[in-house]
Structure formats: C-alpha cells, structure tokens
C-alpha angles and dihedrals in degrees: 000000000000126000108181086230128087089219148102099242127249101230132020123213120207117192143164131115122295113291094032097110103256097139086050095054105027087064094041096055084046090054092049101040091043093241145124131273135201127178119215093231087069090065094053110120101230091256095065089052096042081054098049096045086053093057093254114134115228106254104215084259087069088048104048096083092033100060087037097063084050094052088050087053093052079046105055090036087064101046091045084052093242133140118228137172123213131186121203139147093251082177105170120033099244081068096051087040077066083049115041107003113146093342093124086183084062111086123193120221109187114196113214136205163149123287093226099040084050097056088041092051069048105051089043086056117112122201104357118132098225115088132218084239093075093052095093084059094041088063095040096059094042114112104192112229119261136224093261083055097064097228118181096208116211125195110227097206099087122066117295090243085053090048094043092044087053090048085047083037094053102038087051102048090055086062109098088218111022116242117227111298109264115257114272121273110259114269092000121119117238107224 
C-alpha cells in the first residue's frame, strides 16, 4: 500500500456491509494504535434505527445528516490533531466522497466478504438493531471502493486480530522510519 504521505494517517474509515466486522476491527485497530473510535451507529438520530430495527432500509435522505455528523467528528478529530477510527457502512461512494473527499490524511479499509459468512457473523449477533433481513440490501447498494479511493482491502475470512494486525502491517510499512510498535491487543498473544 502506498499512501503518497509519509505519515500515519489521521483517521481511519472502516467500512463494509453489516456483519463485516467493522465494529471489531474498527475498535481493535483504536486500542493498538491509542486512539479514539467511534462507531457510525452512535451518530444515528433514533428514527434511522427505529427504522432499521423495523426491517426498513435508509433511503439517502436518512443518511445525509447522519454522515454528515460523522464527517463533523473526522473533522473536528483533524483540526484537534487527534487520531480517530471509525467504523461505518460507507456503502456507495457519494457517501465516502462526505467522508473522505479530498482529506488525503483520511484512509479507507473495506472489509470484504462473503454473502453467506457475513449472515452467519448476523445471525450469531445478539442485541444489534439491524437485522439479517436487510443484508440483501446492504450488498446491493455496496459500491465497492476503487483504486483512486486508496482503499486498503481486507479479506474477512480469517480471524478479526489477523485482519487488524494486516491493516497495522500495511499502514506501518508505508512509514520511511517505523514508529514504536502499537501496544498489544487485550488478552491476544504477541507473537
């Protein structure tokens, strides 16, 4: 991965349908790297999730303020000279133009996946307000990233600390002289 910076960047996007593990990675990378997370779902007004958790996909018109509250919060992460993770759908690329646009210190991970593991990791959820039912919609609507977006793709077959120590792997490796090594996911081994 090249990222044209010699930089760690300043916020990290996860994205990938529901069920993909963003939440799971999204918070892993934030505990080894020592920076926030947010997940997307935090910045839902009450109606989109009442909707969701009545089976009822988000038209754009739902989205809009919510992306754009994320969007505020990457925002307000850069200026502060934080460093944040989020993880969110960001499912069509009008919606990761809001988030990422031309913020070169933004990078995108996708999480990809198969339809079937991902209604399985669904269906073992417990207490989540979008159900396996929307799924269908979920992958219809994804636009999958393209080169110009910078996209660092990450298979979701393989165990979430695999998948969060390639994203580190990656980000690092593109670093002319390697920071400190994060500090070691709770409860996981280092090797």
């Amino acid at each position: 991965m090249t990222n044209g910076s010699a930089a760690l960047p300043a916020v990290i996007v996860v994205m990938g349908v529901s069920g993909a593990g963003k939440t799971t990675i999204g918070s892993m990378l934030a505990q080894r790297l020592q920076w926030e997370f947010r997940d997307a779902d935090w910045f839902h007004p009450a109606a989109n999730v009442a909707k969701m958790e009545a089976g009822l996909p988000l038209t754009d018109e739902d989205r809009w303020p919510w992306l754009e509250a994320i969007a505020a919060w990457i925002d307000e992460t850069r200026r502060a000279g934080r460093h944040g993770v989020v993880a969110c759908s960001a499912l069509k690329r009008v919606y990761r133009d809001i988030l990422i646009g031309a913020r070169a210190d933004v990078r995108l991970v996708y999480l990809k996946g198969e339809r079937d593991l991902i209604a399985r990791r669904m269906a073992g959820r417990q207490g989540h307000f979008m159900p396996t039912s929307l799924l269908d919609n979920q992958l219809a609507t994804l636009e999958e990233p393209t080169a110009d977006e910078r996209p660092l793709v990450v298979p979701i077959h393989v165990a979430p600390e695999t998948e969060s120590e390639q994203v580190l792997g990656e980000l690092l490796s593109a670093l002319p002289d390697r920071p400190p090594q994060p500090a070691p996911l709770a409860g996981v081994e280092e090797p």
